[in-house]
VOLO-726437 format. One record per residue (C-alpha): x, y, z; residue number from 1. Coordinates in steps of 0.25 Angstrom, whole numbers, plus 5000, padded with zeros to 4 digits. Example, Ala and Ser with C-alpha at 12.3 -4.5 7.8 and 13.67 -1.06 7.14 Angstrom:
2
px, py, pz, n
5049, 4982, 5031, 1
5055, 4996, 5029, 2
***
This chain:
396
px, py, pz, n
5000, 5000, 5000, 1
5005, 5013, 4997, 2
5004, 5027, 5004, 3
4998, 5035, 4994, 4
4987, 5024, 4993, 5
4981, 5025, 5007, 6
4985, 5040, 5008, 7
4974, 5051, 5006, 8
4972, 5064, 5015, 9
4968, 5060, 5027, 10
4969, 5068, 5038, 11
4981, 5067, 5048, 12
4977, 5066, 5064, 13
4970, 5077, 5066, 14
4968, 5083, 5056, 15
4954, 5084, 5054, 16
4955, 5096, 5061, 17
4961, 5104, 5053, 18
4961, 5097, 5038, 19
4949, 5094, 5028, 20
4948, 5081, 5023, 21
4939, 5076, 5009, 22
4927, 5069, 5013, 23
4929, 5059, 5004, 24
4943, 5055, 5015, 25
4932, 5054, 5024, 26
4930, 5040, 5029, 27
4915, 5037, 5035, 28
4908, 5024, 5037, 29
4903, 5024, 5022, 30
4916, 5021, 5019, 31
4918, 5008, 5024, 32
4923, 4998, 5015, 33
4914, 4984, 5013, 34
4924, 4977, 5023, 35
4921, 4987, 5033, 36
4905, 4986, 5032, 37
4905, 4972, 5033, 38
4915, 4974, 5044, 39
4904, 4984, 5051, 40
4891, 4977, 5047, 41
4898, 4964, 5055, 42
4901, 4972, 5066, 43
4887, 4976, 5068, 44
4881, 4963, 5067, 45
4890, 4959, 5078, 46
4887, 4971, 5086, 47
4872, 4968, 5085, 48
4872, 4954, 5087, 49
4883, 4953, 5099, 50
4882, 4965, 5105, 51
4871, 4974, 5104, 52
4861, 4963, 5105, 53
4868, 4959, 5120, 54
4870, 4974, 5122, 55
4863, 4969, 5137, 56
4875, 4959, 5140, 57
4887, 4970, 5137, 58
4877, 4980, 5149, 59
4877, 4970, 5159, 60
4893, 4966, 5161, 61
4892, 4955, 5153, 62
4907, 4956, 5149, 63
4908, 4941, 5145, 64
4898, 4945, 5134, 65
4908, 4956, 5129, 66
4918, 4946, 5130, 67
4910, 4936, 5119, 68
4906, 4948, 5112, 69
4920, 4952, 5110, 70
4924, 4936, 5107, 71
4915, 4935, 5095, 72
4919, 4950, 5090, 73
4932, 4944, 5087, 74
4928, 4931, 5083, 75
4922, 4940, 5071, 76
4933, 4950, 5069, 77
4930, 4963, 5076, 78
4942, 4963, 5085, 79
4950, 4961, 5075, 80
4949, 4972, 5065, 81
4961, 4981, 5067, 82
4970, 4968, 5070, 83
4981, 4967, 5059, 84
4978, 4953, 5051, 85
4991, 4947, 5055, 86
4986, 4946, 5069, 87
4973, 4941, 5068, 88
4965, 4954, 5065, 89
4958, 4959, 5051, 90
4967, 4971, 5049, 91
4956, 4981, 5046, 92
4960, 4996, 5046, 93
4956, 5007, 5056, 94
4943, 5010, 5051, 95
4938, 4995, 5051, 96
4942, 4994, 5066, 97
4934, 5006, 5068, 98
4921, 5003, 5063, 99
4921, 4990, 5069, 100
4924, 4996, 5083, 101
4913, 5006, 5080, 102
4901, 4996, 5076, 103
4906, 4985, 5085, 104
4905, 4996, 5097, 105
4890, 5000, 5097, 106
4882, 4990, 5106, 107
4889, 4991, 5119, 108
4901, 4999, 5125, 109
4904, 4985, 5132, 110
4908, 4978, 5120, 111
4914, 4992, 5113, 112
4923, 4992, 5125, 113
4928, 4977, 5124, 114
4930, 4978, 5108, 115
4937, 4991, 5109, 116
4946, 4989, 5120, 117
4951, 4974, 5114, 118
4951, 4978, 5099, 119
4960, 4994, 5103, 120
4967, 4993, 5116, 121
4966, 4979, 5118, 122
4974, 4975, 5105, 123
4978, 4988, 5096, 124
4992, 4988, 5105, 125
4996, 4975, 5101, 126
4994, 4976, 5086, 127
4998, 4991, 5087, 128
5010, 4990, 5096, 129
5012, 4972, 5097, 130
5025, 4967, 5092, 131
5022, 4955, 5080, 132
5022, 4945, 5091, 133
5012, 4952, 5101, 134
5002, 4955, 5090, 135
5003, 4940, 5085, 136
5001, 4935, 5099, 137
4990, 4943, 5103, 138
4982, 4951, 5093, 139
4976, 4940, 5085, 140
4970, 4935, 5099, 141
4966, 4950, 5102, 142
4960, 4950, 5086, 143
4952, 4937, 5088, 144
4945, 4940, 5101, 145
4952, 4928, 5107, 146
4959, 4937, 5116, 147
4954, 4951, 5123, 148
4962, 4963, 5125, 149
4963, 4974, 5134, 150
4972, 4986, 5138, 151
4975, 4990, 5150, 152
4979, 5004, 5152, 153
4973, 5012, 5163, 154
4976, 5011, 5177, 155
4971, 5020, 5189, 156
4980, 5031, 5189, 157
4981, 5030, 5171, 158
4970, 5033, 5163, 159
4971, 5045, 5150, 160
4984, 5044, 5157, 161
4988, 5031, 5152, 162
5006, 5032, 5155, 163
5003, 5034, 5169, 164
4998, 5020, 5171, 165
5006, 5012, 5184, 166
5006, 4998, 5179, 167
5020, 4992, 5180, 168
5027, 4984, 5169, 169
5040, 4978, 5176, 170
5049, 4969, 5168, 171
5054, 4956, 5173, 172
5068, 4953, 5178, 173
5069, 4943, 5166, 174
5065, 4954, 5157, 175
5054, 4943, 5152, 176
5042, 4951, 5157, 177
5035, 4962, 5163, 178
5028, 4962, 5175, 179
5015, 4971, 5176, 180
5008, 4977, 5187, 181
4996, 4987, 5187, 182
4982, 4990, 5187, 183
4973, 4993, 5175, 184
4960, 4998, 5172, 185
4947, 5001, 5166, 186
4953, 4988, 5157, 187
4943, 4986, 5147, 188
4941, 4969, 5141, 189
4950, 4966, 5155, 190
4940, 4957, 5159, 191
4940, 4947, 5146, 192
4954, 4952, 5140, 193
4966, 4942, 5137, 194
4977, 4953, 5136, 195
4979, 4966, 5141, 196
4986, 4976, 5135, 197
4994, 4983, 5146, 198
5002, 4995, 5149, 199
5013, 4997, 5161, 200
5025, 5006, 5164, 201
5038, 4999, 5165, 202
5047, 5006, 5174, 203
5046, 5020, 5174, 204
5043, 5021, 5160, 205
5036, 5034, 5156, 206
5026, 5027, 5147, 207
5019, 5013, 5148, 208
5021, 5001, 5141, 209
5010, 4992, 5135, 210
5012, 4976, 5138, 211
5001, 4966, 5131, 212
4999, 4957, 5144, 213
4990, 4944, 5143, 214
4979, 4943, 5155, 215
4982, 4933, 5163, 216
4977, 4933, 5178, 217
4988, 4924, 5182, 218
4998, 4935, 5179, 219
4995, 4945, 5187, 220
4983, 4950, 5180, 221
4969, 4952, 5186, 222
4958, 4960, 5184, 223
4948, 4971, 5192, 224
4931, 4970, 5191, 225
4925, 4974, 5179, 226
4922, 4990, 5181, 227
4909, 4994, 5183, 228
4907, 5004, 5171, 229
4897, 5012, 5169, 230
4896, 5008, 5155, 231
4901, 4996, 5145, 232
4898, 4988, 5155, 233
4902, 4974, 5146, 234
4916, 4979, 5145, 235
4924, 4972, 5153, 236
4933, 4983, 5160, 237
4943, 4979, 5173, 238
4956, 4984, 5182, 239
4967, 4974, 5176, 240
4979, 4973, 5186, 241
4992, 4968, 5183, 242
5000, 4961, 5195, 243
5015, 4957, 5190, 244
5008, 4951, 5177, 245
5020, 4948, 5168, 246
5020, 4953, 5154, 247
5031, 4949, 5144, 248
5041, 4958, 5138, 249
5036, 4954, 5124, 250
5021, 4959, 5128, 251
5027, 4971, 5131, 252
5020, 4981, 5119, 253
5026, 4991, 5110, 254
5039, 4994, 5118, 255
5039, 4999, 5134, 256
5036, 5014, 5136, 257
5025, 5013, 5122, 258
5013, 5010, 5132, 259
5008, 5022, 5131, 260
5010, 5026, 5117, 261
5001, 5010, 5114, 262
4992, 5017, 5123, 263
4989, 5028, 5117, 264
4990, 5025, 5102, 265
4981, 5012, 5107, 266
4971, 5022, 5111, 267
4969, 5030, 5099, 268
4965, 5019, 5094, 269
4954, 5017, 5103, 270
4950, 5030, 5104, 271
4946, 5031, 5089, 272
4939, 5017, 5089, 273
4932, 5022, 5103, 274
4924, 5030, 5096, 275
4921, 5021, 5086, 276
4917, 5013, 5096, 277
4906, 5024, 5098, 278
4900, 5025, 5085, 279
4890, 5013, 5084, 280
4884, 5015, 5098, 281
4881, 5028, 5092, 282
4874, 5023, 5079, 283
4867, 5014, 5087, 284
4862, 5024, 5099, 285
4858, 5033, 5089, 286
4850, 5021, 5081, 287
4843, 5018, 5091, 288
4840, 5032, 5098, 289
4834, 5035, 5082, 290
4825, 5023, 5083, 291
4820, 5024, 5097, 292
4816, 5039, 5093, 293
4809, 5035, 5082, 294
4802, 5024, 5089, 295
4798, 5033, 5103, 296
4786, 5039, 5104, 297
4783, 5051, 5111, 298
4773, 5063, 5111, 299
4768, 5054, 5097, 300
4780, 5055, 5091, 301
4792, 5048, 5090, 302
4802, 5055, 5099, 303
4814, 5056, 5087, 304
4804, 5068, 5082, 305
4808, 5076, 5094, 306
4819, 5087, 5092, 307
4828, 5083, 5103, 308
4828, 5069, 5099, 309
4830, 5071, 5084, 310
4843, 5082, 5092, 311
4848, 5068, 5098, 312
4848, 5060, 5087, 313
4855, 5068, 5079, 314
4866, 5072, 5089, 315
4868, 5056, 5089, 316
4869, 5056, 5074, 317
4879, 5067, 5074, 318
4888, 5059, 5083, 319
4888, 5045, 5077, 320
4890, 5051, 5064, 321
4901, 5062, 5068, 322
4908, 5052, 5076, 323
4908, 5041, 5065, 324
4912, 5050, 5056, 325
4924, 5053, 5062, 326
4930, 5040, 5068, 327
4928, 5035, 5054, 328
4936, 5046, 5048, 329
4946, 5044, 5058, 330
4947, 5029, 5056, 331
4949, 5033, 5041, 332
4961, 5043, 5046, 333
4967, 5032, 5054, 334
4966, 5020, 5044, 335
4971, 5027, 5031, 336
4983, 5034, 5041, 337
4986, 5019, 5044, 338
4986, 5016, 5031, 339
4996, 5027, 5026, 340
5006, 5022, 5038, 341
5004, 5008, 5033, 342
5007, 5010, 5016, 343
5020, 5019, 5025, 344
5027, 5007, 5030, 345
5021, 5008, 5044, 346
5017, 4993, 5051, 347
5003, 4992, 5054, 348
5005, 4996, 5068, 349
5014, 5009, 5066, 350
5002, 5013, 5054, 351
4990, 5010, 5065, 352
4996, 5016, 5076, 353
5001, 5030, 5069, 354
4988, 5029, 5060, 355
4979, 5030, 5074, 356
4989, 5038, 5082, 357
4988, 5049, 5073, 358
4972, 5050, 5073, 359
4974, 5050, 5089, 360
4968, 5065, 5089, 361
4954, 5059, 5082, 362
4955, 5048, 5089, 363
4953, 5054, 5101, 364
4943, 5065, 5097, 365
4934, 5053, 5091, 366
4936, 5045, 5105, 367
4930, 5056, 5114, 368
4919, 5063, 5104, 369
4912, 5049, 5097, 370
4913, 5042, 5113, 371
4905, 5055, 5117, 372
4897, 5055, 5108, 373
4891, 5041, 5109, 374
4889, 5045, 5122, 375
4880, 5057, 5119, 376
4872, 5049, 5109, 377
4870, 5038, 5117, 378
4865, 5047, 5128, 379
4856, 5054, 5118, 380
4851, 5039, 5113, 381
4847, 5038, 5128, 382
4840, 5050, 5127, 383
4832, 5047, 5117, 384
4827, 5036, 5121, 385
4823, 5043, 5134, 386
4821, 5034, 5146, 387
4823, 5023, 5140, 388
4837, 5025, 5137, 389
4841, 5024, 5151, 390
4837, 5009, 5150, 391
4848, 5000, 5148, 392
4838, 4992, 5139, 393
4837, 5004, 5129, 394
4848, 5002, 5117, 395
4854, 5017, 5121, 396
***
């Protein structure tokens, strides 16, 4: 492949601020090739026919069930996407992963949360930052569903600010291992998960170091209650602590002191698919909110003839297709920027990792503005639907 034949004007990181681009560089939904709608129409089917229609088991801690549900989502592909063929995965570019992150998110946060936290956080490191040999070992198990991932990252005293975490990486005498001991928490799949992906501070270095461990309670590892959330209440989430469990030195990832640089680029990651992650549960609230309007009666007339609920809907329509809008464009941005680094020479980790890290300013904005605005829709969904909406048995 050649530079000049994936290279167009697209917009640097950014630059969307400051730059026009042609509509027709544009990408939106209609765009999808015939793979990727047979790719989303599957992924709806699934949603409708494992999720949505047990959306009762993901509200009442049934985290066994998202455990199953995430079993059979790899069993049909869907953890799989963004893997590289040569480690089990189907290789698909960044826009793929996006849309089945998006349609495959919209019935239940529970499940959203599991999916997200294994297919980013849980793996991304590994085919990002792995050597050949650790991405042999574990990614095809991570891609298949046959293994679970987490990430453990924040501690007590280290939330936004991640480097400062405690958690202790000391190496053995025979230089053969390291031994970790810390606490982490608000670990997300740590219930279910097979292997952790796990950042400590080796000496006094000034940044962490990230180390793929396996969970296994007889090393030192065990686990806090499942947190009582407010929310996502499916989503296996735990303090995981760390007691003397030995690591190998070759589990050690990316090189000591680049912890926090795999955290960060990791994260941009998420932060993009994140709002993704938002964009079906805004389809659907908005779906349903338009058809219980049309089918409630009030003073003789269907209430979706009142002013202020006509005001609602389209508030929620403006939303979904403002923040559709633009994580597809990004995704667009970020696949044809990996593209160009690909037909440069760049491996496939170098291309993924400079293609995201240079949206990181989008990434960000599309985190925080799509997540807020699913939570004003869904709040005007429950409006709409009045009292009813404060049921649990009402689809809001």
């Amino acid at each position: 492949m050649s530079t000049e034949s994936v290279k167009k004007d697209i917009l640097r990181g950014g630059q969307f601020l400051v730059k026009e681009t042609p509509s027709e560089d544009v990408f939106t939904l209609e765009d999808l090739n015939e793979e990727q709608r047979m790719m989303r129409e599957s992924t709806i089917e699934f949603v409708d026919r494992e999720l949505w229609a047990n959306w009762e088991r993901f509200e009442n801690k049934d985290y066994e069930f998202t455990k199953q549900c995430m079993q059979k989502a790899g069993e049909l592909g869907f953890l799989s996407i963004a893997v590289p063929e040569a480690y089990g995965g189907m290789g698909m570019g960044f826009v793929s992963t996006m849309l089945v992150c998006d349609y495959i998110s919209g019935a239940t946060g529970s499940f959203s949360t599991a999916f997200g936290a294994h297919t980013g956080i849980g793996t991304l490191p590994i085919t990002l930052y792995g050597t050949e040999e650790q991405k042999k070992k574990y990614v095809p198990k991570l891609a298949t569903g046959e293994w679970f991932g987490a990430y453990c990252l924040t501690e007590p005293g280290a939330g936004s600010d991640a480097n400062s975490g405690k958690t202790k990486a000391v190496l053995s005498k025979d230089k053969k291992y390291y031994s970790i001991t810390g606490q982490k928490m608000w670990i997300s799949n740590a219930g279910f998960c097979n292997l952790f992906i796990v950042f400590a501070r080796i000496e006094d270095d000034k940044y962490i170091t990230g180390f793929i461990v396996e969970n296994d309670p007889e090393n030192g590892i065990s686990l806090g209650e499942e947190e009582k959330k407010l929310g996502i209440h499916s989503s296996s989430t735990r303090q995981v602590f760390f007691n003397e469990t030995k690591v190998p030195v070759e589990n050690m990832l990316s090189e000591r002191g680049n912890g926090f640089k795999i955290a960060m680029n990791t994260l941009n990651v998420g932060r993009i698919k994140l709002a993704a992650a938002c964009l079906e549960a805004q389809r659907r609230v908005t779906n349903e909110a338009v058809k219980y309007a049309n089918e409630r009666i009030q003073f003789e007339t269907p209430i979706a003839n009142f002013g202020a609920i006509k005001a609602k809907i389209a508030q929620m329509a403006i939303n979904a297709y403002a923040g559709e809008s633009a994580c597809y464009r990004a995704a667009k941005n970020i696949e044809d920027r990996i593209a160009i680094r690909v037909a440069e020479g760049n491996t496939h980790q170098e291309a993924e990792l400079k293609g995201v890290e240079e949206y990181a300013i989008e990434c960000s904005i599309l985190k925080v503005a799509v997540s807020e605005d699913v939570q004003n829709t869904t709040d005007e969904g429950i409006q709409i639907f009045g009292g009813m909406g404060f049921s649990a048995d009402a689809p809001m």
